[in-house]
C-alpha positions as a printed NumPy array, in Angstrom:
array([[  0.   ,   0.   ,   0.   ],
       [  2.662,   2.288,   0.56 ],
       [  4.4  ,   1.974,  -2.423],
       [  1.195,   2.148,  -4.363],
       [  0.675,   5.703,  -2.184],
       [  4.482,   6.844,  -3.15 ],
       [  4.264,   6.065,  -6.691],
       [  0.8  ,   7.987,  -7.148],
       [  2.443,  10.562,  -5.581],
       [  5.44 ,  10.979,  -7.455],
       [  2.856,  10.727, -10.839],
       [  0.968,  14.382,  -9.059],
       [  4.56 ,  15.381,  -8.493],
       [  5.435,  14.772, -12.593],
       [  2.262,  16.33 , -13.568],
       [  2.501,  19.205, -11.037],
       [  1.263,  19.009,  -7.959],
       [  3.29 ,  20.256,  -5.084],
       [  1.991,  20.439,  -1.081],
       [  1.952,  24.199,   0.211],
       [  4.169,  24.351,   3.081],
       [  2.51 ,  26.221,   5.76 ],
       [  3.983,  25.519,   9.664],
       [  6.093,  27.478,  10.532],
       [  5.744,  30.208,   7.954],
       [  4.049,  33.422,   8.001],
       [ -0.428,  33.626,   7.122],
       [ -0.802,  34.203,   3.625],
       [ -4.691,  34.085,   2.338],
       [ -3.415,  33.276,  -0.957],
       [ -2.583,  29.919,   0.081],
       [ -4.009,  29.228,   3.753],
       [ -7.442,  29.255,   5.085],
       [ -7.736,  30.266,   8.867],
       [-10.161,  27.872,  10.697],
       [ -9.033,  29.931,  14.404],
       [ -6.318,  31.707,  16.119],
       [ -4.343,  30.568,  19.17 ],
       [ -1.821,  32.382,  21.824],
       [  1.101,  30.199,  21.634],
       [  4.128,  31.283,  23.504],
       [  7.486,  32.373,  21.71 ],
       [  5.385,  32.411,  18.417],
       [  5.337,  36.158,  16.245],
       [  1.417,  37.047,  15.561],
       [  0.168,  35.714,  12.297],
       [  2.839,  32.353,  12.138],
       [  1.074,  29.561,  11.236],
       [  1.029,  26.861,  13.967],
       [ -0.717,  23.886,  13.163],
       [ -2.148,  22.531,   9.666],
       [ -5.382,  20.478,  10.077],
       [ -5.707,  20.154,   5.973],
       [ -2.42 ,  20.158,   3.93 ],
       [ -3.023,  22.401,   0.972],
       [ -1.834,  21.473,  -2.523],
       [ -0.843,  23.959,  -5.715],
       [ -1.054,  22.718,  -9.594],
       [  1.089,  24.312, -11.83 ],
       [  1.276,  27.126,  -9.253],
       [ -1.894,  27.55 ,  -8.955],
       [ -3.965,  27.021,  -5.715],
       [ -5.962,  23.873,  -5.52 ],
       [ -6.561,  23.467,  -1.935],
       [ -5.774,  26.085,   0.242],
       [ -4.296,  24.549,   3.684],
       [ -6.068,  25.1  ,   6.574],
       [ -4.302,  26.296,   9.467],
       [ -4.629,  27.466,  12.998],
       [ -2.393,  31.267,  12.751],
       [ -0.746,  32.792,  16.31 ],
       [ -2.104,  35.735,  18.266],
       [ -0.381,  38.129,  19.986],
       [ -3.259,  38.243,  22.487],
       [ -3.868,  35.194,  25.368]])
């Protein structure tokens, strides 16, 4: 199963299809969706902290947007 899951990976890859990267980088509504901010300590306000739905580009182009939980600078 999970070489069936890396090769039809690899195929997206060929044709495409890349994952956004989002933790750790800074909000950008082009290619995250916000579900909720969260205070989390030693984090700058709008760093994204947690993915709950990677998001995925085609061509360079948004498919998915990831969905993502963004720091506050408020508790």
């Amino acid at each position: 199963l999970n070489m069936v899951s890396k090769q039809f990976t690899e195929t997206l890859s060929k044709h495409g299809l890349a994952p956004i990267e989002s933790v750790g980088k800074d909000f950008d509504p082009n290619f995250h969706e916000a579900l909720m901010q969260e205070y989390v300590e030693g984090k700058r306000p709008n760093e994204v902290v947690k993915e709950f739905q990677k998001g995925y580009a085609l061509n360079g182009r948004v498919v998915r947007a990831a969905k993502v939980v963004v720091s506050s600078d408020k508790q």
